[in-house]
N, C-alpha and C positions, 0 to 999 in steps of 0.2 A: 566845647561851646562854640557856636556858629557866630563869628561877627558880623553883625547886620550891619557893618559899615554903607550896602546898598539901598539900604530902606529898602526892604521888599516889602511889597506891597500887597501882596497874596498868598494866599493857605500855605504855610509852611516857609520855615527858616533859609532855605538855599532860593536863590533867583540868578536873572541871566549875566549878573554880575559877577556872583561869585563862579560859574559856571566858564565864565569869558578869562579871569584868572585860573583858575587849575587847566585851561586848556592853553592860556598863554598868545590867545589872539582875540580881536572882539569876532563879532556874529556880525554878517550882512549878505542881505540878498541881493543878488547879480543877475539881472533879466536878460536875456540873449532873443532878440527880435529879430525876422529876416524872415524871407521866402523861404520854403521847403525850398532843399538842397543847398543853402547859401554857407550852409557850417554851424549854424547853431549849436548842434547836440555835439558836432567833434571838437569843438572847440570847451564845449562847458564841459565834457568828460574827459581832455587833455588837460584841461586846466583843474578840475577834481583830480586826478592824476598825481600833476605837481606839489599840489596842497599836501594830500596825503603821503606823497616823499620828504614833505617838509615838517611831519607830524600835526598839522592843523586839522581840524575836524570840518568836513566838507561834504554838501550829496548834491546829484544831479536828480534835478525834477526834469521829466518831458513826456511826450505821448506815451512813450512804449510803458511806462512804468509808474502815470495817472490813468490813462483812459481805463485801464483794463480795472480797475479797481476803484478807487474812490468818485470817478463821474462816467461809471461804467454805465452808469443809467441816463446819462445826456448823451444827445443827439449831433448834429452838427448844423443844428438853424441858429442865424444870429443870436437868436436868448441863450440856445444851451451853449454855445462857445462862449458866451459872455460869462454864462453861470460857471463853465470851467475852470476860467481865468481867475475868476473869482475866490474860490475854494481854494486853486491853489496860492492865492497870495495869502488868506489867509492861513494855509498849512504852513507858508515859509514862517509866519509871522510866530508860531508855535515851536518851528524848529530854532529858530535866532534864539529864542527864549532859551531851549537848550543847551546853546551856545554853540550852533552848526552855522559854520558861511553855507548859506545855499546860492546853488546856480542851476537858473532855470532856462529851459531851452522851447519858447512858444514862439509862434508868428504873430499870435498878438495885433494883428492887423490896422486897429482901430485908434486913432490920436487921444480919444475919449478913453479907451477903455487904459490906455497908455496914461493916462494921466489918475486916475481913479487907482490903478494900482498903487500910484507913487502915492497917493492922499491917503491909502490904507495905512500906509506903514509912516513910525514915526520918521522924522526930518534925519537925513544922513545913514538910515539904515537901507534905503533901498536904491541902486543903480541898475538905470536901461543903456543895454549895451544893444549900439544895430549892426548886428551884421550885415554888411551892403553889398550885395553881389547881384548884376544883371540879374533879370530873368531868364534870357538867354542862356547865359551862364547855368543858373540852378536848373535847368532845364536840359542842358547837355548831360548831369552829374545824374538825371534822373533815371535809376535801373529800375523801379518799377514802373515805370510808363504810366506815369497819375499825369505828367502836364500832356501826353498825347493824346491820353483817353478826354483831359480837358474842352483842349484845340476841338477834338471831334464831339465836342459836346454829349459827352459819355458821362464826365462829372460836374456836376451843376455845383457854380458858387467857389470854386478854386480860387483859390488869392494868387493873382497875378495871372493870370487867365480872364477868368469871368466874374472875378471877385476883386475889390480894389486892396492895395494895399498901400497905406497910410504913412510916410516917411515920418520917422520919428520928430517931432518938435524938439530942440535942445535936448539929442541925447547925451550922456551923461559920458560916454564912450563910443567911437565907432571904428568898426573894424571893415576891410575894404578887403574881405575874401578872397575875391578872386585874384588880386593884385599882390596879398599876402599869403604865406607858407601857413600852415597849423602853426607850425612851429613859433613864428613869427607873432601871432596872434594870439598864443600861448601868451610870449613874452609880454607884450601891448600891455594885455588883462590882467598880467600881474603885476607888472609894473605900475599900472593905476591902482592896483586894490592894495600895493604895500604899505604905506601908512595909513588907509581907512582901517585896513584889518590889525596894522600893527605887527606887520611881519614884513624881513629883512624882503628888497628890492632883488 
């Protein structure tokens, strides 16, 4: 017999309660914001990584492995970027339920749309982390040439190009890329997330 000591509160006896005890950490999502090339994606799959050597249950969301499926059918004009971001906060909000930390790696551009994510999710489940690196910077690191095809106005609407990008309001965590190792950065993000999630520092 299942103790509903959680009060679940929908279809069937298990919730993200008991789900957060047998896996022995809680559930939170972890935003990774920044210009293409700043580190977002190496950072949130170095730090999935760690997690998973630590036994905690942990997934990386980001382009290579939403666009192609779940908002394969969005475009890239401000609505459909919006509607993307969108979806995936509410997919994280599905996975914490299961009791997965997710860590999501978007540019997120937008202070509006930055603050809507956080108002999706209950109070203390969700952390924007900016990663802060020149453009300059993500723009040397760039081997496919999207910021020069930018400059020559080859791609319309680039963020940090010809599209603005929006310094995060009071982010929750910031990481200063260029200035910091992966490794380095690694540590930072888990060092913050050790007593939200409730795993040793």
């Amino acid at each position: 017999m299942i103790d509903n000591k959680y009060n679940c509160k929908f279809r069937g006896e298990i919730c993200r309660g008991h789900r957060e005890e047998r896996n022995g950490h809680k559930a939170k999502t972890l935003w990774f914001t920044g210009l293409s090339g700043s580190g977002k994606s190496s950072i949130a799959h170095a730090v999935e990584k760690r997690l998973f050597d630590m036994k905690a249950i942990a997934y990386t969301f980001d382009g290579d492995n939403v666009r192609h499926g779940l908002c394969a059918d969005l475009g890239f004009s401000q609505k459909d970027r919006a509607e993307n971001i969108r979806r995936i906060g509410e997919m994280t909000k599905l996975f914490m339920d299961a009791g997965t930390i997710c860590l999501c790696a978007f540019i997120t551009p937008q202070n509006e749309v930055q603050q809507r994510l956080r108002d999706a999710h209950k109070q203390g489940d969700f952390f924007l982390v900016h990663v802060d690196c020149p453009v300059e910077v993500c723009e040397s690191r760039d081997v496919k040439g999207y910021y020069k095809l930018a400059r020559e106005g080859k791609i319309k609407n680039y963020t940090g190009i010809n599209a603005p990008y929006e310094i995060p309001i009071n982010p929750d965590l910031s990481l200063d890329s260029d200035k910091l190792s992966l490794e380095e950065c690694v540590d930072q993000t888990l060092a913050f997330l050790a007593d939200k999630i409730a795993i040793p520092s």
